[in-house]
Residue, then its C-alpha position, 0 to 999 in steps of 0.5 A: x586838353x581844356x583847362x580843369x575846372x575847379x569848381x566845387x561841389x557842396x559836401x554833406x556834414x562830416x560825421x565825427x565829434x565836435x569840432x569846427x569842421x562842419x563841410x567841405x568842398x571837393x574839387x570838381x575834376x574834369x572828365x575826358x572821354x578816353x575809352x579802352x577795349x580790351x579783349x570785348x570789354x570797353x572801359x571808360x578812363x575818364x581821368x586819364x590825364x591825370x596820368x601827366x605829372x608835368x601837365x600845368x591842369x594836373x599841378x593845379x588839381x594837386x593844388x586844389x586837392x590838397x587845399x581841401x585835405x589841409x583845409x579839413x585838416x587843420x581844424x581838427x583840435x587836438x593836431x598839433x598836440x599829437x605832433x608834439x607827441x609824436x616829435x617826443x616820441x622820434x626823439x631818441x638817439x639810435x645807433x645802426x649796426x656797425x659793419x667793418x671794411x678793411x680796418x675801419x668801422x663804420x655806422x650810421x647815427x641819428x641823434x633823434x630828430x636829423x632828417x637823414x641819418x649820419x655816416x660815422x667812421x672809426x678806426x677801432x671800436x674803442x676810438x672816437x667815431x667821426x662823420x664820414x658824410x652827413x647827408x643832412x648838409x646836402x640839402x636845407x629842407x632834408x630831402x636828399x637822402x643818402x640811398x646806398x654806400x660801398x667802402x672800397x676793399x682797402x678801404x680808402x674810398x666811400x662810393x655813396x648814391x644820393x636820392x633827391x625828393x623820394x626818388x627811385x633815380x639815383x646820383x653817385x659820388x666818391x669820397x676819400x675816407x681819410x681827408x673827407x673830400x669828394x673826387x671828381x666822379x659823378x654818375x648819373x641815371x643809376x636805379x635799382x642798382x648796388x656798388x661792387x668794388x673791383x681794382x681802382x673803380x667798381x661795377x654798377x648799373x644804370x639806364x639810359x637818360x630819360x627823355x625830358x618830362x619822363x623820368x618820373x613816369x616813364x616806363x624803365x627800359x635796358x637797363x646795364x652793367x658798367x665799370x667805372x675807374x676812379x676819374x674816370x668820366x662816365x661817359x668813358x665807363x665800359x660797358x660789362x652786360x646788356x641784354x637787348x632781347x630783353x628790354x624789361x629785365x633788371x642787371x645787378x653785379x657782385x663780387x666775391x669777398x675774395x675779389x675773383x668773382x663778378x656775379x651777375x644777376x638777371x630778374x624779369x617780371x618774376x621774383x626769380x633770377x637768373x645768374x651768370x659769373x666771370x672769373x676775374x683772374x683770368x683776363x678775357x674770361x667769359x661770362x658763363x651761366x650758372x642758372x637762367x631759370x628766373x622763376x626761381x631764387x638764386x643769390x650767392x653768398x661767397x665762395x668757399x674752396x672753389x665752390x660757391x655757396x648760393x641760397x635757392x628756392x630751386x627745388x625747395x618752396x621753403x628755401x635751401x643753401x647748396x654748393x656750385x663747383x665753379x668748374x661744374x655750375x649748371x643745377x646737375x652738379x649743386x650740392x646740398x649744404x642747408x636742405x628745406x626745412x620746416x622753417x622757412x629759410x630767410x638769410x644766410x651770411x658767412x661770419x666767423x667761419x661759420x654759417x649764419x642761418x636766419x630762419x622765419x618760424x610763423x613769421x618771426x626769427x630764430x637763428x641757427x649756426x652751422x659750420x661751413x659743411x652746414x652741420x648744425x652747431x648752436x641756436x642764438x638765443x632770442x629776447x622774445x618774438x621779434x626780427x633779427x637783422x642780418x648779420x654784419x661780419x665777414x667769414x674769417x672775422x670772430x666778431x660780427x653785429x646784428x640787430x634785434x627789434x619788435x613791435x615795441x622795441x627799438x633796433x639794439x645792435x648786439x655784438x656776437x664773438x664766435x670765439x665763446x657763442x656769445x652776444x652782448x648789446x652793443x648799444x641799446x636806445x633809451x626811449x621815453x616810454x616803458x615796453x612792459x606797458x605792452x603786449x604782443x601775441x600771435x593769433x591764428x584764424x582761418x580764412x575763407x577757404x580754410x586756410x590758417x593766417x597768423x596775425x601779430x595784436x599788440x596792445x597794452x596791458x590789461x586791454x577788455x576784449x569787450x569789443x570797444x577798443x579802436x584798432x588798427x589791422x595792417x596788411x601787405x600780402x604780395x612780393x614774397x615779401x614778409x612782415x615781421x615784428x619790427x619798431x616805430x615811434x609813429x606806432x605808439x601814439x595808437x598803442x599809448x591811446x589804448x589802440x590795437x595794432x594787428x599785423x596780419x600775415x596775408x598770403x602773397x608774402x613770403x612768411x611760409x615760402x614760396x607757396x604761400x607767395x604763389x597762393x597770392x599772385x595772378x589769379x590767386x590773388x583774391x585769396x590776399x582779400x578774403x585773408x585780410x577780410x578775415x582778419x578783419x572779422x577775427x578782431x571783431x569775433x574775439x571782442x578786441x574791437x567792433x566796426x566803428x573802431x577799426x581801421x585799414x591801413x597798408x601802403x604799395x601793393x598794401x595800398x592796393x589791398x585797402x582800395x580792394x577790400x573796402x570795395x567788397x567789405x566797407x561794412x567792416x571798417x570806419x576808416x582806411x588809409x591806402x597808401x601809395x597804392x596800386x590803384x589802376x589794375x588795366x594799366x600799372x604796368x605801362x609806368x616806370x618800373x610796374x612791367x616788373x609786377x606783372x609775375x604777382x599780378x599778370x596784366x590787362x593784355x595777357x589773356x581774356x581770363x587774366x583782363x577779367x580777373x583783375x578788372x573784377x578787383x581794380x580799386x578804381x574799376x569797382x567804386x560804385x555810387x552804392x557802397x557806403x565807403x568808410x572814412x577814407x585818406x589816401x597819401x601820396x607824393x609827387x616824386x613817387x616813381x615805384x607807384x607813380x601817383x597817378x594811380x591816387x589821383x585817378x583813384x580819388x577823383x573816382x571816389x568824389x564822382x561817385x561816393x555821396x556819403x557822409x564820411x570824408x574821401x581825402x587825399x595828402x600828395x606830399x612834395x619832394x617825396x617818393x614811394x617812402x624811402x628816404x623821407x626825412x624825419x620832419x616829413x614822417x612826422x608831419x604825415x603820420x601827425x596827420x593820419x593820426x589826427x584823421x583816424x581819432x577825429x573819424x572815430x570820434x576819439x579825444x587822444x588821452x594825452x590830451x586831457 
């Protein structure tokens, strides 16, 4: 491959207040003639080469972009006050929900600005909490994070995994609780992976280590179960599942609360599972089936009386709690603990010897306790509309935690005693800011085809709707995966500006259960677009703002939805920001874990249908030189192995070929970041310091704080 040429081409003036930036220069990236046939279609990729994360032309094109979008950038006048704004506003202590294991208490603590959240231990909850591990020694610059944690049944040992710079690829280590020191245990190559105590080691899953140059891009295959025994080297660690047949499928292990169970579950390129379990009591026990329908839900929440409780979509789109004997497992035999109802059922956890049901009613939570026969008892009282956390207790204990957030509160941990049906806040932050100032509704606006879409709108009160006030519309729509009000410090910045934030609940989420979901996927997908096109429309109707106002945000399959939407309607937008985007629809599937998604969206090679459906809203595939695109910044990261960054790179080198506007198309690659987990708390604030500062500065908006 010829070097990349990095010349640059003049760009027209940029539209926005005054200010020093006056033009820009975009890198000119090079063109390679790479050309696919699919079904009778050709498809030029010209840069195709992007796709190389290792490639020395790729690193100085990263280089070279982020020069430009750091060049732009820093000459916008009001930047680092929003910094300062946004750093006042992370600043405040926050507590996480303590959850108990053996004797132990146990949770996590920032003291405002940390980079990675503290593990702290204590032996009651009226005794002084200690550090247990602090991932912010484990690194100078913040960027390994702590990725997930399992406390041994007796509680004297801390199984944690570490990420490094964002990644999906996981490391783990064993700690002893009582003295605070590391055994000699270390795992490696552990992804999409828990921990599951059993005896004196645990189960966990892991693949095959990478071939060199691969790990962040290449597609993840076989993956397996392991039991590994506390000093034990990994190499000697046995081998519990695999199923060869299946390359792309995905293994997670269990074990029930009592310690008889290993569970075993197995996912596809669907949002289903099947499971399988194992009786531990009985040596040389096999592996038997309860379900391989991986179509449909299936996760078991414990065993009661020789039963297990399992919550399914099995025969119910809005979800249900049924029993499994043991000794009867297959679907003939369940029976119905929880059935559909109109709510959807979101969570179920055992405290306290009762049922704790977590229902989603038009996309927020309401929460119900059952005794064990799923007799309904009482409803949990709620502070407003807002999410409720799971609960964190085990089901002989009369004490359990959970949390509570909404847009414009942060996580209070409560404290629940089954004893009285009651919840006290156990620990509230204080934050620098009044909620009262703010107000959230919930609207509903019909969609193209008719359909009703709720939408969360938060704003300040007292707000004109006389159709002036910037806003900001939020959307996922895909995954079965629910947006509920929840709480950020980077939000409020927009909120005490006299912003509006809209969240709207797009199909392909799963705030109305799985035909809502499915309404979304595959070939239905389009209907995820005309939702948020309506969305869009509904603000600008009802007066909260206008065109000229309004933004586009989302990130992953969110990122996706922006690149497509402002392809078909750029009129209704002054700026987006598409985030760790989907961005490539012909080719996703050929990276690390993308196979995976291919139940939401089919791929390229599945029928001629399904190749044309998808090319017809490709981000990438449908920019053209005559769409007047709004003021665009894409973010993303070098170490990002869920959406490998090659889906931005291509798809902003596309839009500086042909995009010839005035507005500026820029992208922000972070380094030793990934798909968004894990990233430390400078990092966040850095980058939404810069979204920030290119939304107002596109808007032609002065941040009131400043003045």
């Amino acid at each position: 491959m010829e070097k990349i040429a990095l010349l640059t081409l003049t760009c027209l003036m940029i539209g926005a207040c005054s200010s020093p930036v006056s033009k820009m220069n975009y890198p000119l990236t090079k063109k390679v003639d790479t050309l696919d046939t699919y079904f009778d279609t050709k498809v030029q990729d010209p840069y195709r080469w992007l796709e190389d994360d290792n490639s020395t032309e790729t690193k100085e094109w990263v280089i070279a972009e982020n020069n430009v979008t750091n060049n732009y950038l820093s000459k916008i006048p009001y930047r680092n006050k929003i910094k300062k704004r946004l750093t006042a506003l992370w600043n405040y202590p926050k507590v996480g929900v303590p959850f108990k294991k053996g004797n132990l208490y146990f949770h996590y603590r920032n003291n405002g600005l940390q980079d990675q959240y503290v593990l702290y231990v204590q032996n009651s909850l009226k005794d002084t909490a200690r550090i247990l591990l602090d991932p912010n020694q484990l690194s100078e610059d913040g960027t390994v994070a702590l990725s997930g944690i399992a406390v041994s049944e007796d509680s004297k040992y801390l199984a944690y995994r570490i990420a490094r710079s964002g990644s999906d690829w996981n490391e783990l280590y064993v700690r002893n609780i009582k003295t605070g020191e590391d055994l000699n245990d270390h795992l490696m190559w552990l992804k999409f992976t828990g921990v599951a105590w059993y005896q004196n080691g645990f189960f966990y899953s892991r693949y095959n280590a990478p071939e060199e140059g691969g790990a962040l891009s290449n597609s993840n295959e076989y993956h397996k179960i392991y039991y590994h025994k506390l000093g034990d080297s990994q190499e000697n660690d046995q081998l519990i599942y695999q199923n060869e047949k299946y390359p792309k499928r995905l293994y997670g292990a269990t074990v029930t609360d009592d310690q008889k169970y290993l569970i075993i579950s197995e996912m596809g390129a669907s949002n289903g599972n099947g499971l399988y379990f194992k009786d531990l009591t009985k040596k040389g026990s096999s592996i038997q089936l309860i379900t391989d329908d991986l179509q449909k839900k299936h996760s078991i929440i414990d065993d009661v009386d020789g039963k297990f409780l399992m919550f399914t979509n099995e025969g119910a789109p809005k979800n249900r709690l049924v029993a499994v004997d043991i000794n009867r497992p297959t679907k003939e035999n369940w029976e119905e603990v929880i059935p559909e109802k109109e709510n959807v059922l979101h969570d179920v956890n055992l405290a306290g010897g009762k049922i704790v049901a977590s229902y989603m009613k038009d996309a927020y939570s309401e929460i119900e306790i059952l005794n064990l026969n799923g007799k309904f008892e009482s409803k949990l009282e709620m502070p407003g509309i807002g999410t409720v956390g799971s609960f964190s207790g085990k089901k002989e204990d009369k004490i359990a935690f959970y949390s509570y957030t909404s847009f414009t509160t942060p996580s209070i941990a409560y404290k629940y005693d089954f004893t009285i049906g009651k919840s006290e806040i156990f620990y509230q932050p204080k934050i620098n800011f009044d909620p009262d100032d703010f107000v959230t509704e919930q609207k509903f606006y019909t969609s193209k085809d008719g359909t009703k879409v709720p939408m969360f709108i938060v704003h300040k009160k007292g707000v004109k709707l006389d159709g002036s006030n910037p806003c900001l519309l939020y959307g996922y729509g895909g995954f079965d995966i629910s947006l509920t009000p929840y709480f950020t410090p980077r939000r409020m910045v927009w909120l005490e500006n006299g912003g509006v934030f809209a969240l709207a609940n797009l199909r392909g989420g799963g705030e109305y259960g799985e035909k809502w979901h499915t309404a979304g996927t595959k070939m239905n997908k389009q209907n995820v677009f005309d939702d948020c096109i309506a969305a869009a429309e509904y603000l600008i109707k009802e007066n909260y703002t206008n065109p000229e106002k309004l933004v586009l945000k989302g990130g992953s399959n969110g990122g996706l939805l922006v690149g497509a939407v402002i392809n078909q309607r750029p009129d209704l937008f002054k700026v987006a920001i598409p985030e760790v985007g989907v961005m490539d629809m012909l080719r996703y599937n050929k990276f690390t874990i993308g196979w995976s998604w291919a139940g939401d969206y089919g791929t390229s090679s599945d029928s001629k249908e399904m190749f044309d459906y998808l090319y017809a809203y490709s981000p990438i595939h449908n920019i053209t030189e005559k769409i007047k695109y709004p003021a665009i910044l894409v973010t993303t990261a070098d170490h990002d192995d869920r959406v490998v960054p090659a889906h931005s790179f291509k798809y902003i080198a596309t839009l500086q070929e042909k995009y010839h506007g005035e507005n500026p198309v820029l992208i922000r690659i972070e380094s030793k970041a990934g798909h968004g987990g894990g990233m430390p708390t400078s990092k966040q604030i850095e980058e939404y310091t810069d979204i920030w500062s290119f939304i107002f500065y596109n808007m032609e908006l002065t941040p009131k704080f400043m003045k």
